[in-house]
C-alpha positions in Angstrom: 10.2 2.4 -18.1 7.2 5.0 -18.8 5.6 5.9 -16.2 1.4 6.4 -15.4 0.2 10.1 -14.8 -0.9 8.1 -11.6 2.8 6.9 -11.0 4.0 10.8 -11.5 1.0 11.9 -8.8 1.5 9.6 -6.3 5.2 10.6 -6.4 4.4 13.6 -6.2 2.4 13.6 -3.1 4.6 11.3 -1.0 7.7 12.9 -1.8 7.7 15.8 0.5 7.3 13.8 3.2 10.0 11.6 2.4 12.0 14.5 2.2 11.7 14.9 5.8 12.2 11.7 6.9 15.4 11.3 5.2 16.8 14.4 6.9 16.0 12.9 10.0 16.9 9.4 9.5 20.6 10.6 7.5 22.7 11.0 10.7 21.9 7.3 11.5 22.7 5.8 8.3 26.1 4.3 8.5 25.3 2.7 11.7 22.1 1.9 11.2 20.5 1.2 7.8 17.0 1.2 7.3 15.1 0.2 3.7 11.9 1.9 2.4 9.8 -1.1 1.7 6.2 -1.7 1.5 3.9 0.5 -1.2 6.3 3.7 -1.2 9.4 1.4 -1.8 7.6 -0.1 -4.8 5.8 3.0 -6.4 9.9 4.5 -6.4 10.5 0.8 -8.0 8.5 1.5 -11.0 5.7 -0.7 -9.7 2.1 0.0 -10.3 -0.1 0.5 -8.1 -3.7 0.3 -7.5 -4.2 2.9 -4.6 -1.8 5.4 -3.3 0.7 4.3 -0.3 -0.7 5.5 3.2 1.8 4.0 5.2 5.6 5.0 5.1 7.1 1.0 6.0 11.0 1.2 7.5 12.7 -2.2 7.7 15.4 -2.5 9.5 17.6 -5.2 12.0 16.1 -6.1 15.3 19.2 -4.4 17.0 18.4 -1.5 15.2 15.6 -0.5 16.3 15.8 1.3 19.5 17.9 4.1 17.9 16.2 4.4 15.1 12.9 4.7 17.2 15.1 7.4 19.3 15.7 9.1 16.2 11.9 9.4 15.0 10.4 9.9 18.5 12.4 13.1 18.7 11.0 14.8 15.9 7.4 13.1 15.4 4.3 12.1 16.8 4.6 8.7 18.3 1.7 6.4 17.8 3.2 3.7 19.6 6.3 2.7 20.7 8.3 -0.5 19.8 6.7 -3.8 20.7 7.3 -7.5 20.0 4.2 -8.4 17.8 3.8 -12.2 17.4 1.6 -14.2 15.3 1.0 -17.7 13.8 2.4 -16.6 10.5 4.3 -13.3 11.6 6.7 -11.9 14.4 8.9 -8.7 14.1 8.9 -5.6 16.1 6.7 -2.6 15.4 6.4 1.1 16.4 4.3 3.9 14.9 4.7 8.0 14.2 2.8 10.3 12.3 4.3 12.1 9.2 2.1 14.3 7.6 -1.4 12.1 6.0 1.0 9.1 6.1 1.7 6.5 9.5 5.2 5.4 9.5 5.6 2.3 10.3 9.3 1.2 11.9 9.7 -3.0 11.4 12.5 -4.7 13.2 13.4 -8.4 12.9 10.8 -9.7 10.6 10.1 -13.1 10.4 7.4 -14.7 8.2 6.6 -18.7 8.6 4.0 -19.6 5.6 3.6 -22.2 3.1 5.9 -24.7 5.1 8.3 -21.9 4.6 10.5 -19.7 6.7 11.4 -16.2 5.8 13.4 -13.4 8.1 14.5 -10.2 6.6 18.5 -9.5 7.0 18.8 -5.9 6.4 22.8 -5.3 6.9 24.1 -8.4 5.9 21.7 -9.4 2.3 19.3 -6.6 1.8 20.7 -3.6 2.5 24.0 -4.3 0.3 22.0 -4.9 -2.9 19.7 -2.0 -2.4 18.7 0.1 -5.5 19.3 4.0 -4.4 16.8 6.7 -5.0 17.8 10.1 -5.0 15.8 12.3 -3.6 17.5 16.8 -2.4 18.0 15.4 1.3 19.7 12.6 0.6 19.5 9.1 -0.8 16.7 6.4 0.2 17.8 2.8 0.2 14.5 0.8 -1.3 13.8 -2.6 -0.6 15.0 -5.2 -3.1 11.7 -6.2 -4.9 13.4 -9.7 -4.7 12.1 -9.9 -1.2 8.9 -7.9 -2.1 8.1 -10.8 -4.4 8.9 -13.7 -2.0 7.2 -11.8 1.5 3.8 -11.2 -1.5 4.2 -14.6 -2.3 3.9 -16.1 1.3 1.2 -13.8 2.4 -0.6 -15.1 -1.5 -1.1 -11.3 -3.0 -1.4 -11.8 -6.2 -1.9 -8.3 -6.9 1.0 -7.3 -5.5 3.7 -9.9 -6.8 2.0 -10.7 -10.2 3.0 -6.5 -10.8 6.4 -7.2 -9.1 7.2 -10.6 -11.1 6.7 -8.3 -14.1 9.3 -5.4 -13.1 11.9 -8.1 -11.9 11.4 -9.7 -15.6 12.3 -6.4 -17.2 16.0 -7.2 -16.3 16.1 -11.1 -14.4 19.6 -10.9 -14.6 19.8 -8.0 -12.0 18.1 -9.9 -9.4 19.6 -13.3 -9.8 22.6 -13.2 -7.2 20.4 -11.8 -4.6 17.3 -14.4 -5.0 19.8 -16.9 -4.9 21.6 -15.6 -1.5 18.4 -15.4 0.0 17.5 -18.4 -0.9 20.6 -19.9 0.8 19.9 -17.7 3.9 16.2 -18.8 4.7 14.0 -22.2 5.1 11.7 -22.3 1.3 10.2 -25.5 0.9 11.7 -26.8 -3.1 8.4 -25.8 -4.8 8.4 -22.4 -3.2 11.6 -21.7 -3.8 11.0 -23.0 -7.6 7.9 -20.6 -7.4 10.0 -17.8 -6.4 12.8 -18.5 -9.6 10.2 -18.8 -12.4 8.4 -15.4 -11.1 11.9 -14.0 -11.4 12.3 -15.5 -14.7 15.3 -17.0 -13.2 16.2 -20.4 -14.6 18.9 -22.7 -12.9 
């Protein structure tokens, strides 16, 4: 993969600041794991994207969450502090620090119900073992598998997200297969969806 002068800035910029989040999130890491999702976990993917990430998204189990939230709220700004937030289509629960120009955002338990589907991130026992690693001088950063950052773009219908995402998974299908399968097994997709989900994957059964 070759990356875009606009890949190599935007790494550039949100680097340092990861920096210092995974000194202070290192301690917690064996007991409890956290993945760098949203835009930041899929510019370090390879992915392109159209604007630069602003947030920093953490994913982790609903458990999780109150030391992890102990953990940032002792070093930075808290925004907010962790609520159950509850929608139609969405529940999980959020909190909110400041890092630098960026808002970290720290998601626990998320659940997604779309497309007569049903979708809940399980960070320790499917996600977090199949994460790709990026290195970074403090430490390692777990990313989020873009297996789930096609299926959670595919229920909220971003095409401009997954359509770039289909593309990188299609690089090397193979790679991806056991863990689009395993999540298949661990969450409610309607057969179409989850058909949807294989042929973006370039998966075939």
């Amino acid at each position: 993969m070759v990356e875009t002068q606009q890949q190599v800035q935007q790494k550039k910029e949100l680097i340092p600041s990861l920096e210092q989040l995974v000194r202070l999130l290192q301690p917690l890491e064996e007991q409890s794991p956290w993945l760098l999702g949203g835009s930041c976990g899929l510019l370090l993917h390879g992915v392109k994207l159209d604007k630069a990430p602003r947030d920093i998204d953490l994913y982790t189990d609903e458990i999780r969450i109150e030391h992890i939230h102990g953990q940032l709220a002792s070093k930075l700004p808290v925004l907010d502090y962790p609520v159950l937030d509850e929608t139609r289509t969405y529940r999980s629960t959020l909190s909110h620090y400041q890092l630098d120009a960026y808002t970290v955002e720290l998601v626990g338990g998320f659940e997604v119900r779309a497309r007569e589907s049903y979708y809940r991130v399980h960070v320790e026992p499917v996600l977090y073992p199949a994460a790709p690693v990026y290195t970074l001088e403090a430490g390692n950063v777990h990313l989020m598998p873009l297996a789930h950052e096609l299926i959670f773009n595919l229920l909220r219908d971003r095409p401009d997200r997954y359509e770039p995402i289909s593309e990188r998974i299609r690089e090397n299908s193979q790679d991806h297969a056991l863990l689009i399968e395993q999540m298949i097994q661990h969450n409610g997709f309607h057969p179409q969806f989850r058909q949807r989900i294989l042929r973006l994957a370039g998966i075939e059964r």
